[in-house]
N, C-alpha and C positions, 0 to 999 in steps of 0.2 A: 161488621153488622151480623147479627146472628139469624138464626135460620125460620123467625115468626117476625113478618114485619106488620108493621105498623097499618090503619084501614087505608090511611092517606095513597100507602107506598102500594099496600097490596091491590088496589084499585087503578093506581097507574101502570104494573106492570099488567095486568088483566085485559087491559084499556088497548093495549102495545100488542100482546097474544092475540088480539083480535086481528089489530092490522097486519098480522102476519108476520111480524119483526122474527128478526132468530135471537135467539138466548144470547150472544156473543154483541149482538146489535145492540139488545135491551142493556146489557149489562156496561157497556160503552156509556149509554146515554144514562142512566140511574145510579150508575156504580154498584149496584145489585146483584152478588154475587148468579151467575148460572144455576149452581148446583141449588140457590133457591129460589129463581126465579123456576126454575122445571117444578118444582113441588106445588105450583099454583098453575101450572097450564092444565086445561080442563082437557086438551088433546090425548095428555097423557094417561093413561091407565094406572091412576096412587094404588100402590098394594095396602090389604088392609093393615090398622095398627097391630103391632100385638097387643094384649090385653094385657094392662099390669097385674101382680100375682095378688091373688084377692082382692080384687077389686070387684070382681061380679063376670060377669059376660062382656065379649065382645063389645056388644052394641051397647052396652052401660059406658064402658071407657070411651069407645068414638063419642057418646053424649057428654061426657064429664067433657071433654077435650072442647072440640066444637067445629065450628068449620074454620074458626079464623085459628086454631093450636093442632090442625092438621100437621100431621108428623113430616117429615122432609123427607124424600124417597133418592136411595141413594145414587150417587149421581152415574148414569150410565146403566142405569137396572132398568131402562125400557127404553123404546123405541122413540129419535127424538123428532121434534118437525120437522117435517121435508123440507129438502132445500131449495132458498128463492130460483138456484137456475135447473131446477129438475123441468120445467116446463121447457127449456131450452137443450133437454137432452141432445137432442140429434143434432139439435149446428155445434153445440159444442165439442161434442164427439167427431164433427166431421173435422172441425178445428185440429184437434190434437192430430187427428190422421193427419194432415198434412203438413202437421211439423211446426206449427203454432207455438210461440209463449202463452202462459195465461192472460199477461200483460194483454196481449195483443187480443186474443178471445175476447176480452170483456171489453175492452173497443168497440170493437164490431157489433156485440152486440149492444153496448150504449148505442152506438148509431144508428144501427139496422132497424134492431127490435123495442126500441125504448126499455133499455132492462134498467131498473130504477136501483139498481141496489151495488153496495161497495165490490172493490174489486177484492177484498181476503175472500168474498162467495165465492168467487170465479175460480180463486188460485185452489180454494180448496178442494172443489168440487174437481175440478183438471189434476190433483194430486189426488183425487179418491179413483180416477178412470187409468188415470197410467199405472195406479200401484194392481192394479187387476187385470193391466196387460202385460206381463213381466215381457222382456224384450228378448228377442232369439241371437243370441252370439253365433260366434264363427269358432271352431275347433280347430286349434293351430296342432299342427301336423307336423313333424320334426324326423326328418328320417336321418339314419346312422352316416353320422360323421358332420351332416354338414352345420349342425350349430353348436354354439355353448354359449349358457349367459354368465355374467359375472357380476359382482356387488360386493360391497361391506356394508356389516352389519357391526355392532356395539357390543363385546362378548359379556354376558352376563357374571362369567367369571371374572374372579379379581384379581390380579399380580401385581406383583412388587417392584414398585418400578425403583430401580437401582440408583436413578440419579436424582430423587427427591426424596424415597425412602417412606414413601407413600404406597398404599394399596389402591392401583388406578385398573377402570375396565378399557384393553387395547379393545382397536380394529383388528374383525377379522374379515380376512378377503376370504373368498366362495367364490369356484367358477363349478359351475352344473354345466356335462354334459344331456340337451335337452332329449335326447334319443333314450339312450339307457338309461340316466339317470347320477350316473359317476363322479364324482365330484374331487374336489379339492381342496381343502382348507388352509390357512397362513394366519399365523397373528402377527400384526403388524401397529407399532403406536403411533402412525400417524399416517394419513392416506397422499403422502405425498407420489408427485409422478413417477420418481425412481422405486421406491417399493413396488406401486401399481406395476409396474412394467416388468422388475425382476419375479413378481408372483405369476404373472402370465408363463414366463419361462418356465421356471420353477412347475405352474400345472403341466404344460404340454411336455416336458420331459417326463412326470410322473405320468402320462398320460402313454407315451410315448409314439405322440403324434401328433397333428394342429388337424381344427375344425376348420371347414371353407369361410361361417361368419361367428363373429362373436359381438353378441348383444348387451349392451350397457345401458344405464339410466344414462343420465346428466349431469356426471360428475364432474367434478374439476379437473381433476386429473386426466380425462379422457378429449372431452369435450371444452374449447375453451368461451364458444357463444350457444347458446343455448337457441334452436328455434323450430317450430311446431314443422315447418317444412324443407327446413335446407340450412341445422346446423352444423358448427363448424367444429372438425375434429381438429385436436391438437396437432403441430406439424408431426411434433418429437413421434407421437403415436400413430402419425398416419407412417411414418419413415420406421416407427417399431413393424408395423404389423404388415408392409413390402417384405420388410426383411424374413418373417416367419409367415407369408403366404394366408394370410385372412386377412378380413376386411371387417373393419369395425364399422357395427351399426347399432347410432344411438337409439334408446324410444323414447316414444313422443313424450313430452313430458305432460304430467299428472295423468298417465294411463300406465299405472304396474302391471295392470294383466299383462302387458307386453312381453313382461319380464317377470312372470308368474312362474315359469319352474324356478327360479332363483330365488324367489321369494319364500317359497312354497320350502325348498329346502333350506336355504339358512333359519328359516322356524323351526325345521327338524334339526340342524346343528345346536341352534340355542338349546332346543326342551331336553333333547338325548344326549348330548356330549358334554356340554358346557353347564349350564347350571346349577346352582350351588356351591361351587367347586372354586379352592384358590389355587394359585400357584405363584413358588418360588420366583421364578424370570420366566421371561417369553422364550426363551428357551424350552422350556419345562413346558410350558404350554404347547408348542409346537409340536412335540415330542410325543404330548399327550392324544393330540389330531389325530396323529401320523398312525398311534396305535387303534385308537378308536376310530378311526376309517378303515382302517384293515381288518378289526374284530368284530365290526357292528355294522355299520355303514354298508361296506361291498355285501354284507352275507345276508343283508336282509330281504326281505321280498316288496317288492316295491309297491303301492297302494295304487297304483293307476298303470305301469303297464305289468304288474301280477308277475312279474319274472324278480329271480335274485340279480341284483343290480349287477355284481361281478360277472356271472356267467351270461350275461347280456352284453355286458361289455365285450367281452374276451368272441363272443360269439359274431355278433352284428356289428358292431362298432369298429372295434379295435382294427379291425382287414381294411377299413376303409378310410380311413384317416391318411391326411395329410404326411409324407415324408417330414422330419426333420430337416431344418437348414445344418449344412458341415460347421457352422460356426456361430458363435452366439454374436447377440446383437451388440454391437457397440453404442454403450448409454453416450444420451448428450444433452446437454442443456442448451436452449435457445432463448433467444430472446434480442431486441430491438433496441441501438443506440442511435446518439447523436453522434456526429462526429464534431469533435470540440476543434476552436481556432486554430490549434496549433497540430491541426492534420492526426490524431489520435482516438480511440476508442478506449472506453475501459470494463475490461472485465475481472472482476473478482479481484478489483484495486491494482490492478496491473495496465500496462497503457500498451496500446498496441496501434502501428502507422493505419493508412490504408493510401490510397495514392489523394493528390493533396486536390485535387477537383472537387471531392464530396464535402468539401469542410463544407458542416449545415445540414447536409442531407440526412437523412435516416437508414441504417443499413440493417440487415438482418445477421445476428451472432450464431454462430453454432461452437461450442465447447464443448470439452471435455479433462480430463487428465491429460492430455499430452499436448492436443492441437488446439487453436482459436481459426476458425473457417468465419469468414466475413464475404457477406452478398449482398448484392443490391440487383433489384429487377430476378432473383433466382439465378444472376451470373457471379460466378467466383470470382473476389478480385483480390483478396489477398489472403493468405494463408503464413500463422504464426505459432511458431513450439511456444505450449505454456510455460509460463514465468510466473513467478513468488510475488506476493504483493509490493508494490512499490517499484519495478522494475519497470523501463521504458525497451522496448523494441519497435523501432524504426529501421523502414529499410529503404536506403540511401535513395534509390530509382521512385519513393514515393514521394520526396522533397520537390519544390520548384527548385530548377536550377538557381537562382538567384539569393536561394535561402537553403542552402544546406545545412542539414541541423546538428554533424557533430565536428567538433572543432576541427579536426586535418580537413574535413572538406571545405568545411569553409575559411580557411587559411588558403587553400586552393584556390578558393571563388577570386580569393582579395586580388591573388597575383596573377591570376589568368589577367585581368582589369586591369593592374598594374602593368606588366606586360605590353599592355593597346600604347600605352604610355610610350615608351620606347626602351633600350636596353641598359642604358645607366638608370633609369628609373626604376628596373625590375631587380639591375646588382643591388643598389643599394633598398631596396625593399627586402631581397631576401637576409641581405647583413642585419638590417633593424629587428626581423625574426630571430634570427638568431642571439642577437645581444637584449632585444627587450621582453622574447617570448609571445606570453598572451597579452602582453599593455600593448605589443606593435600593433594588433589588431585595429584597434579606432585610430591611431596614427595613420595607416595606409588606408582608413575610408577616408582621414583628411586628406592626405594626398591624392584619392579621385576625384575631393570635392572642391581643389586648387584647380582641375580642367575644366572646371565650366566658369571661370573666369579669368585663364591665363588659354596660351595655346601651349598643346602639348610637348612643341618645342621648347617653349621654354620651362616647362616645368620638369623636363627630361635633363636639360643642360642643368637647373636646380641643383637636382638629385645628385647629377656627378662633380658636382662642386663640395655638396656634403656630404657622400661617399670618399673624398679625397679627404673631407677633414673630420672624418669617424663623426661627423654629426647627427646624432638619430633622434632628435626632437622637430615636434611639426611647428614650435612658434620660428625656430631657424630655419627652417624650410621655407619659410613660407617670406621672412624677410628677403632670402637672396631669390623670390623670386618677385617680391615687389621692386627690389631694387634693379632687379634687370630691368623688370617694364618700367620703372624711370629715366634710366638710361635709354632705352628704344626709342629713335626717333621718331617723332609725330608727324602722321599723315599731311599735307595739308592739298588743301582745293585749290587745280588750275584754276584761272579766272581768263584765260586766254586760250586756243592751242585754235589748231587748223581745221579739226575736226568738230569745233565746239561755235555755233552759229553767234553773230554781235546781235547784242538785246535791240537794237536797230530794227535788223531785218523784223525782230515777233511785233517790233510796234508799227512796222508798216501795214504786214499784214494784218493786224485786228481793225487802222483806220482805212 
């Protein structure tokens, strides 16, 4: 729609100006652009037209023109209607003082004061009153030694990454000491928890000291749940940062000021060190840090505390930082298995026992290059030298007795059993080991499973009947020992003796 309407249309928005409507209101209801519905409020103050060039005077063109090709005044060139809740200044203002939504503001005063109009007045007017109370922050205060924050950022430079043969931009980590200002740069291509953790090292040695805390966003690598008041740090990094004496603390999350000096200088790493700029390998890049920290970085004067960073360091810092640990940290991976049926855990495709109670349970892994450390409840319960993929280590005191899991033991199991049997039963169990090998195995569970239907005398006398005639098969076992209990006489029932009352006397006494 263009900017001269119609009598129909210019009469209904005229009609609306009356009742007070606001331009945003009218424009809702008519679809009538703002910028020309303003050129027809009589409130407003039209500047005059310009005169077209020879045309006469002034006041000849306003006449040629007329009042309905009144020129359109450009939108925001004067003072627009007051708005529907200026009358409501002071409740609403007492609103926001108290910590109000606008939502909620124009509630209230729906109910209160009959305010007749939509709530965008409400939101806007409460966004015109807080933008003209800017809000008073807090000045965080960092005295030497006791903090440092850290972060990665996205290097704007680019390198050659060697194993796709691609121009990619790495991570670089940044730890800012917040006192001086000192910092430390690392390119790294990827933000996993082992970089994260050797760059820590890596600063505090260039440093050559630890901070009492060090402040993080919300990363992965740090942090493993995220929450506004009691998230949870990584174990790996709570057991890093015992080890070298700070204590990690996350910020809140979606509040960077937290972490404003980190911010503040990895934007001076991007603009001064890094962009523009390729390089070879991340090598080359690191190389490039290491000089442009030392040439540019330390010697500059800092923009907030007005001192050269390096002799700020060396001055107030450096004295009071944290000793070095005698020895660096030992990295480890962590992390939570099941224990599977057959009493085993697996890490990095290797299986490893634990004792045979937890099969089902969940236990806590800790790894490395050399050990597997496995816990449950935070108690140690078994401890294993790494092994290569596909290797089983089992240790013998983790089996049920009854299931021993490498063969001598459980050839042991059979004949301890065999043994209860009696001593011909044990000779010729161990003769069958030795003439059948591994086949005697199920033979001798058939020979324990002959005792729960013979007695173990006779499956003893069996045995040395077929130990006499080198016989080490269980279907002959097990005939000579059916044939014995054919042979054995059959019980049978007194029906008389002296002790044993005449069916007489029971039927006397029931009549």
């Amino acid at each position: 729609m263009g900017n001269y309407l119609k009598v129909p249309d210019r009469q209904r928005v005229l009609a609306l100006l009356e009742l007070g409507w606001s331009y945003r209101r009218i424009e809702k209801e008519t679809g009538i652009r703002r910028e020309t519905i303003s050129g027809y409020d009589p409130r407003r103050s039209a500047k005059p037209a310009n005169p077209i060039a020879g045309s006469g005077d002034g006041a000849g063109a306003a006449g040629i023109l007329g009042e309905q090709n009144r020129p359109n005044p450009i939108a925001g060139s004067g003072p627009g209607p007051a708005s529907a809740c200026e009358p409501f200044r002071a409740v609403i203002e007492a609103g926001v003082e108290r910590g109000l939504t606008a939502q909620r503001i124009w509630q209230d005063l729906c109910e209160e004061h009959g305010f007749a109009y939509g709530y965008l007045s409400v939101q806007r007017f409460v966004r015109g009153i807080r933008g003209r109370r800017p809000e008073v922050v807090d000045v965080m205060e960092h005295p030497p030694g006791k903090e440092a924050q850290v972060d990665y950022f996205q290097s704007p430079a680019l390198v050659l990454d060697p194993m796709t043969g691609k121009w990619r931009r790495p991570w670089i980590f940044r730890m800012t000491l917040s006192c001086s200002r000192h910092g430390y740069e690392e390119a790294l291509w990827r933000q996993d928890r082992r970089g994260f953790l050797r760059a820590h090292e890596h600063a505090f040695l260039a440093f050559g000291g630890v901070v009492e805390v060090v402040r993080h966003d919300n990363l992965k690598a740090a942090v493993v749940r995220g929450c506004l008041y009691d998230p949870d740090v990584s174990e790996l990094y709570t057991a890093f940062a015992g080890h070298w004496g700070f204590v990690p603390l996350p910020s809140r999350p979606r509040h960077p000021q937290e972490n404003g000096v980190e911010e503040r200088s990895g934007g001076y790493v991007k603009s001064n060190g890094l962009k523009g700029r390729r390089f070879d390998s991340l090598e080359a890049l690191n190389a490039h840090l290491q000089h442009w920290n030392r040439t540019v970085a330390q010697l500059r004067i800092h923009g907030t505390t007005r001192q050269q960073v390096l002799a700020h360091f060396l001055a107030v810092e450096r004295p009071v930082l944290r000793p070095l640990p005698a020895e660096r940290f030992a990295l480890f991976e962590v992390g939570t298995r099941s224990v599977h049926p057959d009493g085993h855990i697996e890490v990095g495709a290797a299986f490893y026992s634990v004792p045979h109670h937890l099969v089902g349970r969940s236990v806590k892994v800790h790894w490395d290059e050399h050990l597997v450390r496995i816990y449950l409840d935070g108690q140690a319960v078994a401890v294993h030298s790494r092994g290569p993929a596909g290797s089983w280590w089992t240790r013998p005191e983790h089996r049920p007795s009854h299931k021993p899991a490498r063969q001598s033991a459980y050839e042991a199991a059979l004949l301890a059993k065999i043994e209860r049997i009696g001593e011909r039963a044990l000779a010729w169990a161990q003769e069958a080991v030795v003439e059948r090998e591994v086949r005697s195995y199920r033979l001798l569970q058939g020979v324990v499973a002959l005792t729960r239907r013979h007695p173990r005398e006779r499956v003893d006398w069996a045995c040395g009947v077929a130990l006499e005639r080198r016989c080490f098969r269980y279907q002959a076992l097990r005939r000579i020992v059916e044939a014995a209990a054919a042979r054995a006489p059959t019980a049978s029932l007194l029906q008389h003796h002296e002790l044993i009352r005449d069916l007489a006397d029971y039927a006397a006494v029931l009549t």
